[in-house]
N, C-alpha and C positions, 0 to 999 in steps of 0.2 A: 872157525869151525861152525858149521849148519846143525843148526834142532836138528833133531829126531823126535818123531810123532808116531808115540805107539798104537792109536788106533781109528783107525777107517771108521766111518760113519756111518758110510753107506756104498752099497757096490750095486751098478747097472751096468749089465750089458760088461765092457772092458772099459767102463770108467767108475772110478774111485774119489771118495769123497772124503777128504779131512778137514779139521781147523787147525787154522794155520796164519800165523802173521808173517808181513813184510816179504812174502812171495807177491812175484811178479808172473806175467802171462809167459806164454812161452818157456817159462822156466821149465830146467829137466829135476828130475827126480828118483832117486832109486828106491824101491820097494822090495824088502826081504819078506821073501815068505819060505815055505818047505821046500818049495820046487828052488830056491835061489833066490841070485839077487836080478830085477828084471828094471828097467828103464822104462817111464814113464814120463809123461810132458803136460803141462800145464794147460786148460783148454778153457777153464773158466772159472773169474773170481767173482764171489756175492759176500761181500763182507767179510768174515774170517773161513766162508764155507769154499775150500778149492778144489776145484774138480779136474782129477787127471786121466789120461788116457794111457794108461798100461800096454806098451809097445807089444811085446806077447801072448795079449791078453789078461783076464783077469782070474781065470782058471788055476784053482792053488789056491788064489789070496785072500785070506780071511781077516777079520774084521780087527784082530788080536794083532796084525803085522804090521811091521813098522815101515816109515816113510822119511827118508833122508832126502831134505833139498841140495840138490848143488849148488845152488846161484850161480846159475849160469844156461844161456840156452845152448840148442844144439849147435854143437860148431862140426865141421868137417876142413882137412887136410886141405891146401891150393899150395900142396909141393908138386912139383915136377915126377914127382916119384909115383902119382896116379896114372898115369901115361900106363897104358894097356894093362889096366886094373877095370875089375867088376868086384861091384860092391853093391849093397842092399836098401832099402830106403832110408835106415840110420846110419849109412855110412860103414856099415863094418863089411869084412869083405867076404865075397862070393865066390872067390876064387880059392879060396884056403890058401893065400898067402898069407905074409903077415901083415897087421894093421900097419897103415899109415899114419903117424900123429903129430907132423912137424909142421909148420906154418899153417897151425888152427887158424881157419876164420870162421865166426859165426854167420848161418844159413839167416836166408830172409832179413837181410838188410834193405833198406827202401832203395829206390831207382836211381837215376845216376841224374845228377843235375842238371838241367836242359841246357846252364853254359858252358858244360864242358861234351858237351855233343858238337859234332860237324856234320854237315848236311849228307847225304850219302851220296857216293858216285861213285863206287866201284862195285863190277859185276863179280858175283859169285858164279863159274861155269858149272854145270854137271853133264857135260854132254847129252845131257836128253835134248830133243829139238823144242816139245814142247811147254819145255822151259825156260829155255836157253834162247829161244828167238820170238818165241809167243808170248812168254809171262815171266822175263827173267828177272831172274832172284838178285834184289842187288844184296849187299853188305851192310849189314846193322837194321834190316827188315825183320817184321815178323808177321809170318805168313800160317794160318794153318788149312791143314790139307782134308777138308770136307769130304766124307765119305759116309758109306754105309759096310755094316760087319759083314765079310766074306772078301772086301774087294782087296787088295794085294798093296794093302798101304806099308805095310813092313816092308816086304821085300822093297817099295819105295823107297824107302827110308834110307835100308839098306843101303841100297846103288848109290843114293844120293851119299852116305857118310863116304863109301869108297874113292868117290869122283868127284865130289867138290874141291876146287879149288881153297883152299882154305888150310891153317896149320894144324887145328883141335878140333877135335868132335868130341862134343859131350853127347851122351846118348840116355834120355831118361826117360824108363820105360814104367806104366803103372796099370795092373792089374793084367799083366802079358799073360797067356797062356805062355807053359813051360815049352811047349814046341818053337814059338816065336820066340825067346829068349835064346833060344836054342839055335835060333834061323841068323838070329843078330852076329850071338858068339861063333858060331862057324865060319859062316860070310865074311866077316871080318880079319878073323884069322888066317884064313885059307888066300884071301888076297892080299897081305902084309899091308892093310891099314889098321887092327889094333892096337899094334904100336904108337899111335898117333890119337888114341881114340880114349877116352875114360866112361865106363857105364855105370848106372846107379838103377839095377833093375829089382821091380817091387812084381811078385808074381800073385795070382788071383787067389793062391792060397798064404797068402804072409796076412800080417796085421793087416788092419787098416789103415788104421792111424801111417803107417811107413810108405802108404800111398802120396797121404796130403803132403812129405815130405821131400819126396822127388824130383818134383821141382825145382826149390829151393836148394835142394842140394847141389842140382844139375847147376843152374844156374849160380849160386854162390859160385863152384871153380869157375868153372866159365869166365866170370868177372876178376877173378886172381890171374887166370890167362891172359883176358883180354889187357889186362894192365898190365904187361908184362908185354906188352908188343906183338900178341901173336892172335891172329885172326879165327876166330871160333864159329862154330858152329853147332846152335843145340839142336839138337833134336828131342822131341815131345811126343810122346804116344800111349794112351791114348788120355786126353786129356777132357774127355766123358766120362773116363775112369773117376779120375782126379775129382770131376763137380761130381758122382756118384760117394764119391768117401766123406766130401763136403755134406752130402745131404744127409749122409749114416750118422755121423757125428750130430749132425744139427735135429735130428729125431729123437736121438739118444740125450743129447743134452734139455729136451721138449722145449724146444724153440718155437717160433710161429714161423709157419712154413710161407712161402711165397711160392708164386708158380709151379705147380706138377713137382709141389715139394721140395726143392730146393731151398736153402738158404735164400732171407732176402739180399747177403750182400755178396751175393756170386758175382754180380759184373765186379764189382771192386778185388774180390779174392782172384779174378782172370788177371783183371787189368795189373793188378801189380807182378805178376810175374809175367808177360807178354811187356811189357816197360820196361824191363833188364834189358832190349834190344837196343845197342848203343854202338855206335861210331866214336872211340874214344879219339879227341885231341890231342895227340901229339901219343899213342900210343895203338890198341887193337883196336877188338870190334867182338859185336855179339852180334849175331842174326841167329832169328829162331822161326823153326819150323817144325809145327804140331800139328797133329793128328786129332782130328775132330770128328766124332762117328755120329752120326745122325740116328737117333732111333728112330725105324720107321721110314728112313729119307725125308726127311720134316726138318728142312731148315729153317722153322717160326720155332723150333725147341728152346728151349732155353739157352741151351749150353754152344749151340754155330747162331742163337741171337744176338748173343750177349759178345762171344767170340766178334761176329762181323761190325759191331760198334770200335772195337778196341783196336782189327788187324789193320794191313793195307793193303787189302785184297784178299784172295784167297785160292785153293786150287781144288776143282770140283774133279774127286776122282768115281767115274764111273766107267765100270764094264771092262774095266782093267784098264782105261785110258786118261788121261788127264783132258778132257772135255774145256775143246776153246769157245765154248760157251759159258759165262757164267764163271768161269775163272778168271781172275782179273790179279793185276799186279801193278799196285799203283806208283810204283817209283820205279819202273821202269823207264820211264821217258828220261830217266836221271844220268843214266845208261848208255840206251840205245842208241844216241846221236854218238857215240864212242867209239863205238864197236868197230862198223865198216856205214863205208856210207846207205848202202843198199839198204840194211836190217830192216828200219821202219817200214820203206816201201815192200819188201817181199812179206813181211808181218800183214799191213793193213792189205794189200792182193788176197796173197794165199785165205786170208781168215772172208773178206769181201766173196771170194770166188766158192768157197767152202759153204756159206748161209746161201748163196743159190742153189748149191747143189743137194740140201736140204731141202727147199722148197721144190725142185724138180722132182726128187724122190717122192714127195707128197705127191704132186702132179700123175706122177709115173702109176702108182697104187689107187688112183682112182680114174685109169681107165684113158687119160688122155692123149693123146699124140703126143708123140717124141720130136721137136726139130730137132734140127744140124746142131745148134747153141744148146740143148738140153744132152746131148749124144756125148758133147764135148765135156759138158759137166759132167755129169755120168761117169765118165773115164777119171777126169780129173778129182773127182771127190774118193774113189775105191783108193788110187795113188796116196792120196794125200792121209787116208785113214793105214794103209798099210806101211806107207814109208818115213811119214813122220811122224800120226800121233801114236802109232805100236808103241810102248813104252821098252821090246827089246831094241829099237834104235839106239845106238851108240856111238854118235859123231860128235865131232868138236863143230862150235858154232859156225865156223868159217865152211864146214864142210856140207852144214846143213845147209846156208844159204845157199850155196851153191846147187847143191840138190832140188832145192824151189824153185830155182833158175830153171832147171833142166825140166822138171815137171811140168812147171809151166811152159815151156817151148814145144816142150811133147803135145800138150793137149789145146794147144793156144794160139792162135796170129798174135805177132805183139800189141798190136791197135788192139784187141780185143782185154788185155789183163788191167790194164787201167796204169799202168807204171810211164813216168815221165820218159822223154825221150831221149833225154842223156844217159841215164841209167839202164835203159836197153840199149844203148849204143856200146856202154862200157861192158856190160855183163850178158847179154843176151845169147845164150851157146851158139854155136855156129859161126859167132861174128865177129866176135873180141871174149878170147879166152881169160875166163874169170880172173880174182887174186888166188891166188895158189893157197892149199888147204894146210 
């Protein structure tokens, strides 16, 4: 049986302060006050002085109320039985089902140990082209998706949970306006992948505190999944939210801020959840992809700084398009020799013939002459932005290659695209009809 501690010390903001022994960090805690009993979490020890964070706030709680320790941190359900459940940052549900509470594991367990990883080489598909053959997504990566607020990273997300090759989608969403929660739950349901899918969504009007928790939660099943044989996929959005909740708590606690306020140990609170990405030995896999919004478009911010040390790679979504500039996927090469043999060559072409057409453009706006070779760019850069980086394309990779093919034969002598001469012999339209899509 757990003390009870009838009274608070001090109350800031939606954190609370008792004395207290033999409490541990993270630990949870229930607080009865008038309004009920409310769940709170351990956020920092100095001696016997503990200070919690009040999941619902601190509104109600006075100084006279009492504080019963669980011993115990927050655990969340890895049954089977979350399978097209929506639930909240603490894990209770959103759906007005009933709670789940069978095969607790506790949140925020450290990373998986680097000898029971295997090196990665399986593709994740999403038929987008410009993932799929430009910067594709392998298995047990962790990739986040650089943007700025307005650009259509949900609805990314979205397509991506529908259409990845993959058995589970974890979906964890932190500080979502109620419409984008909204875009997720519809989306999902409307094309029968909820049933395959668990969300743990934290909206900009809930706690705070049930932001920082998102994660961990996501990630906790994820890894009862993945041990379990079956290939997962997180999703993360947005996770500028997530270092914003880090930074409220860290002000509220009067920390010493580091950079434009943040916590100094943000790269390390990144890095340990981006490190849940694993290729399990002899069983799944966790690949995760998160959503990182740039304030400003300032990737020197802290939060895609500190991200691009940790990820391997990243994908720069601008102007509604996933930009083969500046977006990189570094295990792809783990991959791509896999696929079909072509990939690499129509990848390094297509992106080679794309950066001239860029520079032609430049050319073209200040006045200079158009050759025959700038005419051909021209044509083949409009092609290339409408029919493969449009993010409404929707082919399977084999079909996309193929379509590069055709592109390029459209706007191209073969001598001119730069591709070996076997490989235009085998795939070249007109001449030797592709591998079938």
């Amino acid at each position: 049986m757990r003390k009870v501690y009838h009274k608070i010390i001090h109350i800031s903001g939606n954190v609370i302060t008792v004395e207290a022994d033999g409490v541990a960090y993270n630990e949870l805690a229930e607080v009865t006050s008038a309004r009920g009993v409310s769940l709170a979490q351990v956020i920092r020890l100095d001696g016997s002085r503990v200070s919690l964070q009040v999941f619902a706030g601190s509104r109600g709680v006075s100084t006279g109320d009492q504080v019963r320790f669980l011993g115990r941190e927050m655990q969340v359900s890895g049954s089977d039985d979350l399978l097209g459940r929506i639930f909240n940052g603490r894990g209770a549900p959103r759906d007005h089902r009933p709670d789940v509470d069978s095969e607790l594991i506790e949140i925020g367990a450290p990373s998986v140990n680097p000898a029971k990883r295997i090196i990665p080489r399986h593709m994740i598909r999403t038929n987008i082209p410009m993932i799929d053959v430009f910067n594709t997504l392998v298995e047990s990566q962790k990739l986040p998706i650089f943007s700025v607020a307005g650009e259509p990273y949900n609805e990314l997300l979205a397509r991506i949970a529908l259409q990845a090759e993959v058995d589970v989608i974890v979906l964890g969403g932190m500080g979502l306006k109620y419409d984008d929660y909204l875009i997720f739950k519809r989306t999902l349901d409307e094309h029968g992948a909820l049933s395959r899918t668990v969300m743990f969504i934290h909206t900009a009007s809930d706690p705070t505190v049930e932001c920082l928790m998102v994660p961990d939660m996501a990630l906790a099943v994820a890894e009862a999944y993945a041990l379990r044989g079956k290939r997962v996929l997180c999703l993360l959005t947005d996770m500028t939210n997530y270092a914003d909740a880090l930074k409220e708590i860290a002000i509220t606690m009067e920390q010493i801020p580091a950079t434009r306020g943040y916590p100094g140990d943000l790269y390390s609170q990144l890095a340990s959840r981006y490190e849940k990405a694993v290729d399990f030995d002899g069983a799944g896999s966790i690949t995760i992809l998160a959503v990182t919004t740039m304030p400003g478009d300032d990737v020197t911010h802290p939060v895609p700084d500190n991200t691009g040390y940790i990820t391997e790679g990243q994908f720069y979504l601008r102007n509604g398009r996933i930009e083969p500039f500046g977006s990189l996927s570094r295990l792809k090469q783990q991959v791509n020799g896999r696929t079909r043999e072509d990939h690499r060559a129509i990848m390094d072409a297509m992106i080679r013939l794309y950066s001239d057409y860029k520079s032609t453009l430049e050319k073209q706006s200040m006045g200079f002459k158009m050759t025959a070779w700038d005419n051909k760019l021209l044509k083949y850069g409009k092609r290339f932005e409408n029919e493969m980086m449009d993010l409404s394309v929707n082919i399977p990779l084999e079909a996309a290659l193929n379509l590069g093919w055709r592109i390029l034969a459209d706007c191209f002598e073969r001598a001119e695209v730069g591709i070996k001469t076997d490989l235009c012999d085998k795939f070249w339209p007109g001449e030797k009809a592709p591998a079938a899509e």
